[in-house]
C-alpha positions as CSV (number, residue, x, y, z in Angstrom):
1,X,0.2,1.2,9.3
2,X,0.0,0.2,13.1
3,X,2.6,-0.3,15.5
4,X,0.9,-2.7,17.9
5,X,1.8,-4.1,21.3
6,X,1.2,-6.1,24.3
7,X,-0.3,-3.8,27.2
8,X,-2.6,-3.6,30.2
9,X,-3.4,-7.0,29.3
10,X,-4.3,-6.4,25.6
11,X,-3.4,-5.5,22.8
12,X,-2.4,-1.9,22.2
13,X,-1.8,0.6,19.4
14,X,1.4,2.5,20.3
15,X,4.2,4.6,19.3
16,X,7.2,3.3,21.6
17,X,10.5,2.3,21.9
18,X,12.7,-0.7,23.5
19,X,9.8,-3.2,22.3
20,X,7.8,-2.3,24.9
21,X,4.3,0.2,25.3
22,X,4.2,2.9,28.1
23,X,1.4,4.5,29.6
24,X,2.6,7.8,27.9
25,X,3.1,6.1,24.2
26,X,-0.1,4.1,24.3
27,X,-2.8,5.3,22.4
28,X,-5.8,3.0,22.5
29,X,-6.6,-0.7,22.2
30,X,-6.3,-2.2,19.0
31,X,-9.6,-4.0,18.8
32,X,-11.3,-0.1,19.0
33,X,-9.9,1.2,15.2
34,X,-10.0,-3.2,14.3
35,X,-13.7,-2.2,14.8
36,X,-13.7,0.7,13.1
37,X,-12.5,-1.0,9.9
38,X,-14.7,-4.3,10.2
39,X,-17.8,-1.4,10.4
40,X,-16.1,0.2,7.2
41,X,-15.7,-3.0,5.0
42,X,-19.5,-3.8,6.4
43,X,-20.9,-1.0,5.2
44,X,-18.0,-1.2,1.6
45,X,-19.0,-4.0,0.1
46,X,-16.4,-3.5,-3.0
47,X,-13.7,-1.8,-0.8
48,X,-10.5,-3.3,-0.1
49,X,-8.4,-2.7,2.8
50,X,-4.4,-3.0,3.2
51,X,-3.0,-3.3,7.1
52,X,0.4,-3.1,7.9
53,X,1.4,-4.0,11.7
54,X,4.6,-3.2,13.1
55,X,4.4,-6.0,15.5
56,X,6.3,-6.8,19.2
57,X,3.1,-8.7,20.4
58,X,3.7,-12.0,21.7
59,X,2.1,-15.6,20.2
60,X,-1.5,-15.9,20.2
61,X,-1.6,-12.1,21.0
62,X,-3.2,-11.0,17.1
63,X,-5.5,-14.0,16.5
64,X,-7.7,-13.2,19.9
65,X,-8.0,-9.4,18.9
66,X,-8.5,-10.6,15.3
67,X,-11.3,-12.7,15.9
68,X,-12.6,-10.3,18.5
69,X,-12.9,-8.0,16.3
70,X,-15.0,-9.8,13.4
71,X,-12.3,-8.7,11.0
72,X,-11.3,-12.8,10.1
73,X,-14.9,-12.8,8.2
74,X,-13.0,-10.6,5.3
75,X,-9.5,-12.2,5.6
76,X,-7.9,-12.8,2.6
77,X,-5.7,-16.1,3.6
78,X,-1.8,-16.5,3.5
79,X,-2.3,-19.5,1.0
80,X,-3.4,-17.9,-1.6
81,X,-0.9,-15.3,-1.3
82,X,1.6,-15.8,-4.2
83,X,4.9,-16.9,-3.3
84,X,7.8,-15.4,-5.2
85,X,6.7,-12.7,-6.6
86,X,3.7,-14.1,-8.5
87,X,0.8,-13.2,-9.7
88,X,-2.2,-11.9,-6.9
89,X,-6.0,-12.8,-7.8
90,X,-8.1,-10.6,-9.8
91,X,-9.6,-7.7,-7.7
92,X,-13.1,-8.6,-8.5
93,X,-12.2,-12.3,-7.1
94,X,-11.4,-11.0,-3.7
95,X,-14.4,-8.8,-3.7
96,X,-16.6,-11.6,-4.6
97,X,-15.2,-13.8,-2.3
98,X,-15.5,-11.3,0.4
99,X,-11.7,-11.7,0.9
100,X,-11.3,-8.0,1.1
101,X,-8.1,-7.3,4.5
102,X,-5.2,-7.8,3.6
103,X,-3.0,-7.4,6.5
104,X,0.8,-7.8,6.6
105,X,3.3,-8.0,9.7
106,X,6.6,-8.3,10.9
107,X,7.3,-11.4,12.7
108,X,8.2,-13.9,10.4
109,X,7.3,-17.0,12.5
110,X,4.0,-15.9,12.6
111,X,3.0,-16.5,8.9
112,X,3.2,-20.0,10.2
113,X,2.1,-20.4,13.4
114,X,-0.8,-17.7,13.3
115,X,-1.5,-17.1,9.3
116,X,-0.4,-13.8,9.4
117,X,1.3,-12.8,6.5
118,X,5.1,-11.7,6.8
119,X,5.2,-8.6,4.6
120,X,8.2,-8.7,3.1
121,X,7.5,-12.1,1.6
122,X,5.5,-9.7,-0.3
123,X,6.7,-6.3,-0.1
124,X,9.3,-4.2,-1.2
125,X,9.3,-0.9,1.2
126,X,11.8,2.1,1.0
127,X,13.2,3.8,3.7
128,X,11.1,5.9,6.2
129,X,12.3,9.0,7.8
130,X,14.7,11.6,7.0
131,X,16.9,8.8,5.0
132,X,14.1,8.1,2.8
133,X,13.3,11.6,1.4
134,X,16.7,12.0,-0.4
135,X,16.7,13.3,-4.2
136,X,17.8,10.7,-6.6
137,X,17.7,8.2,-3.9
138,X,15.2,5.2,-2.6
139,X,16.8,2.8,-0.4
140,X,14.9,-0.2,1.1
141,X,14.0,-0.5,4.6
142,X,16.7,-2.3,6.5
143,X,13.9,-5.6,7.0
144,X,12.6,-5.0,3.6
145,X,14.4,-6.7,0.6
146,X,16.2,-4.5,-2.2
147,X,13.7,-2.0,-3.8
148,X,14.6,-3.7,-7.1
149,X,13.3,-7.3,-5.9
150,X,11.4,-9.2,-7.8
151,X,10.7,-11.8,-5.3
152,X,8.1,-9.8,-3.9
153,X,5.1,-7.6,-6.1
154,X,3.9,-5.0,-4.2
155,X,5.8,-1.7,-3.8
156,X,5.3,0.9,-0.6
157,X,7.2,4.0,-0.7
158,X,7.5,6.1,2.7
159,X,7.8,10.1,2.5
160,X,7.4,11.5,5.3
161,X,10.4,13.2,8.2
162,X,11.5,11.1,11.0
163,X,10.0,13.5,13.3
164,X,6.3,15.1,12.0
165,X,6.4,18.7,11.0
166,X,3.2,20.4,10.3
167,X,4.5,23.4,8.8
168,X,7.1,21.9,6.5
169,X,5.2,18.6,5.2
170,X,3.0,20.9,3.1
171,X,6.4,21.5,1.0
172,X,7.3,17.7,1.3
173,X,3.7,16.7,0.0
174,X,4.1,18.3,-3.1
175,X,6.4,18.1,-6.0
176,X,9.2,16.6,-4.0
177,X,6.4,13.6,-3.3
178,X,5.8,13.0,-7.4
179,X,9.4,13.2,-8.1
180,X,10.6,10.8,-5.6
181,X,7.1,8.9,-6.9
182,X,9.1,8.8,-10.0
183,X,12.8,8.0,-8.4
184,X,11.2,5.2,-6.6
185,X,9.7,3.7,-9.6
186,X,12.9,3.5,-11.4
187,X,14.8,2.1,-8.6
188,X,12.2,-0.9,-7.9
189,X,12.6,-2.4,-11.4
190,X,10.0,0.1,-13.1
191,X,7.2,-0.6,-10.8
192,X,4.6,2.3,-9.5
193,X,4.4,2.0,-5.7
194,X,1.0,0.3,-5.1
195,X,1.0,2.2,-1.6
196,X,2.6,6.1,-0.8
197,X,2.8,6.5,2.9
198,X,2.9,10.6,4.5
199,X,2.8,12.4,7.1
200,X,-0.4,15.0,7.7
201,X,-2.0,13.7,3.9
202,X,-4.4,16.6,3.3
203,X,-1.4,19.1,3.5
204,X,0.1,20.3,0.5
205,X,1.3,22.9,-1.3
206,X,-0.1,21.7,-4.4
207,X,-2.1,18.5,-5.7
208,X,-0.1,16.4,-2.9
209,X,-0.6,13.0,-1.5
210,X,-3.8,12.7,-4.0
211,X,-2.0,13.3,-6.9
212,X,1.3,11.4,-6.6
213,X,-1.9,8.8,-6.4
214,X,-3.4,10.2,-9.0
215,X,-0.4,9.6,-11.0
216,X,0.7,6.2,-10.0
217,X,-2.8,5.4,-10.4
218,X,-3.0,6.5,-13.8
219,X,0.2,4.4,-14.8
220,X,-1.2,1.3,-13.1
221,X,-4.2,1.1,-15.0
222,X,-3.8,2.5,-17.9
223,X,-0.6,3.3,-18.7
224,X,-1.5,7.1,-18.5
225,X,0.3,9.9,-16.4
226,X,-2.8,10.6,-14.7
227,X,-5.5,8.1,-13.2
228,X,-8.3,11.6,-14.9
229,X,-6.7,10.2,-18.8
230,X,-7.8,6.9,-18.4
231,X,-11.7,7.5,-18.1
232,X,-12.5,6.6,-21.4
233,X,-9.9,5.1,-22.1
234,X,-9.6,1.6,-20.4
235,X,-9.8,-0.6,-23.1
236,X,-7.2,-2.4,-22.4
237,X,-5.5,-5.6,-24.1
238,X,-3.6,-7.8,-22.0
239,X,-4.8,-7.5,-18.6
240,X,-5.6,-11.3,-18.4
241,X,-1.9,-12.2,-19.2
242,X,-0.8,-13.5,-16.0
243,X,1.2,-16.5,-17.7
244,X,4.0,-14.6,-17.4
245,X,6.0,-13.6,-14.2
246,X,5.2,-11.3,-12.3
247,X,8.5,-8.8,-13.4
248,X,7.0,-9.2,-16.8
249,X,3.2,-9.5,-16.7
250,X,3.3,-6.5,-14.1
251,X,5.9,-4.4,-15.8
252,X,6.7,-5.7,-19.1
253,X,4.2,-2.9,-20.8
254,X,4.0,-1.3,-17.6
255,X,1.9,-3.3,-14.7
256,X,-0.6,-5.3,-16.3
257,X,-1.3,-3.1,-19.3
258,X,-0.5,-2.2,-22.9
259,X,1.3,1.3,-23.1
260,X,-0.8,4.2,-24.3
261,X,0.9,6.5,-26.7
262,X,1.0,10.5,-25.0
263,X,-1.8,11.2,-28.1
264,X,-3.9,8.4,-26.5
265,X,-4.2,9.6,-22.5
266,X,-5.1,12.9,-23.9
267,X,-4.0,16.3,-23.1
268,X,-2.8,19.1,-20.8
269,X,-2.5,18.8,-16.8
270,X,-5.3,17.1,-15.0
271,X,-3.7,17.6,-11.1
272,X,-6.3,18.9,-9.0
273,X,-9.1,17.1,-10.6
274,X,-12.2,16.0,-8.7
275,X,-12.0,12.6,-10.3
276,X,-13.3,9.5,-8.7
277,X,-13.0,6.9,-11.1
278,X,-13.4,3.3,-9.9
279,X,-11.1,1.1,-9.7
280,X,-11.1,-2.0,-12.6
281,X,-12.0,-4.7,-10.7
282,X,-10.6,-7.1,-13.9
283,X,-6.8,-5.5,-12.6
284,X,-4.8,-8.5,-11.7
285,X,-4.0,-8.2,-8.1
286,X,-0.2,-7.2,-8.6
287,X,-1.1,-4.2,-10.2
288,X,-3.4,-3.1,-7.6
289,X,-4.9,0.0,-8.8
290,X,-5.8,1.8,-5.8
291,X,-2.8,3.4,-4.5
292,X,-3.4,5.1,-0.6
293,X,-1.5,7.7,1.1
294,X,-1.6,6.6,5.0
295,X,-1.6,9.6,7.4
296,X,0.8,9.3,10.4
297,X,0.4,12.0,12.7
């Protein structure tokens, strides 16, 4: 998630207000951390990266950093972004097709004039700030469509304070981050968030921001509460029913899979586990299966 902005010229990363980047809210130019992912998907060859840009650049601003950067080389194109909330291509099919960034921004006219996507053509995203870390309650982002939209098929849920606190996010990133995990899931028509967005990620109190992954991971692939239950156990039926839309094939057993009995994802608590454990790259696209907590600091 970057906030980006026309600056000295350039395009900047900042943190600002009024539209407009100031010498003390700039942090660096964009093309320096656009660099620092092309390098990562370089040297990734079966990772897949999400961008979200808060935009206020003008026309023609993205494209030239864009290009500069050598990022267009792994751009997964707006056409084949599915309209409506349908289906999204097979992980292994973007891997393959080295169609591996997908990035996402805010300026509608854009997707047109620049093939940059506008994310909430796509994306459903809860409130950030103070008003989106209420008990019971996840309400969209004012841009964003209604959590419960099935017009779009990826899910972000932001948990984190409107101003960072250091001290108090380990508290935050804990059990009140699984349990509005859960909240959010039953307010967005039954669908796992396929991105969690906190402040200060490695601070917790417990499992935190990995194990609210963990968990949503777990449901998205295997229908288990935790992504440790479904080593083993990923045979899984229906993945390749995508005839169906997306509210359905995503969520009609749970997001692209059959539902595993309790006695099936095995036993006991796995939070904390050192498990890495793949991603299936034969996941249909809107059940994205890698689920990242961004750090804002």
């Amino acid at each position: 998630m970057l906030d980006t902005y026309d600056f000295n010229n350039d395009v900047w990363l900042c943190h600002s207000f009024g539209g407009k980047c100031y010498n003390i809210t700039a942090f660096q130019p964009a093309i320096n951390v656009f660099k620092e992912i092309q390098t990562f998907l370089e040297a990734n060859p079966s990772a897949v990266i999400t961008v979200f840009l808060e935009d206020y650049t003008v026309a023609g601003s993205l494209p030239k950093v864009f290009n500069a950067s050598g990022l267009m080389k792994y751009w997964f194109p707006v056409a084949k972004m599915p309209k409506s909330g349908g289906n999204w291509p097979l992980l292994k099919d973007m891997i393959s097709q080295n169609e591996r960034l997908l990035v996402f921004a805010s300026k509608k006219a854009k997707e047109a004039s620049e093939g940059i996507p506008f994310e909430w053509n796509y994306v459903v995203e809860s409130q950030y700030g103070n008003e989106g870390m209420v008990e019971g309650k996840c309400p969209n982002r004012g841009e964003s469509p209604a959590m419960d939209s099935k017009s779009q098929s990826l899910v972000l849920m932001n948990f984190f304070t409107t101003d960072p606190n250091p001290t108090g996010v380990c508290g935050n990133n804990s059990a009140p981050l699984v349990s509005m995990l859960k909240t959010c899931h039953d307010l967005s028509g039954n669908r796992w968030p396929n991105y969690i967005a906190v402040d200060y990620y490695m601070r917790s109190d417990g499992g935190g921001a990995p194990l609210a992954t963990d968990v949503a991971n777990g449901h998205l692939v295997c229908g288990c509460d935790n992504i440790a239950y479904c080593k083993g156990q990923l045979d899984i039926r229906n993945l390749r029913d995508t005839s169906a839309p997306t509210a359905v094939a995503a969520q009609g057993a749970g997001q692209g899979y059959e539902p595993r009995r309790r006695s099936q994802c095995g036993g006991g608590s796995a939070s904390g586990l050192p498990v890495e454990l793949l991603p299936r790259t034969d996941v249909p696209g809107s059940a994205l299966p890698l689920v990242r907590a961004l750090c804002f600091s």
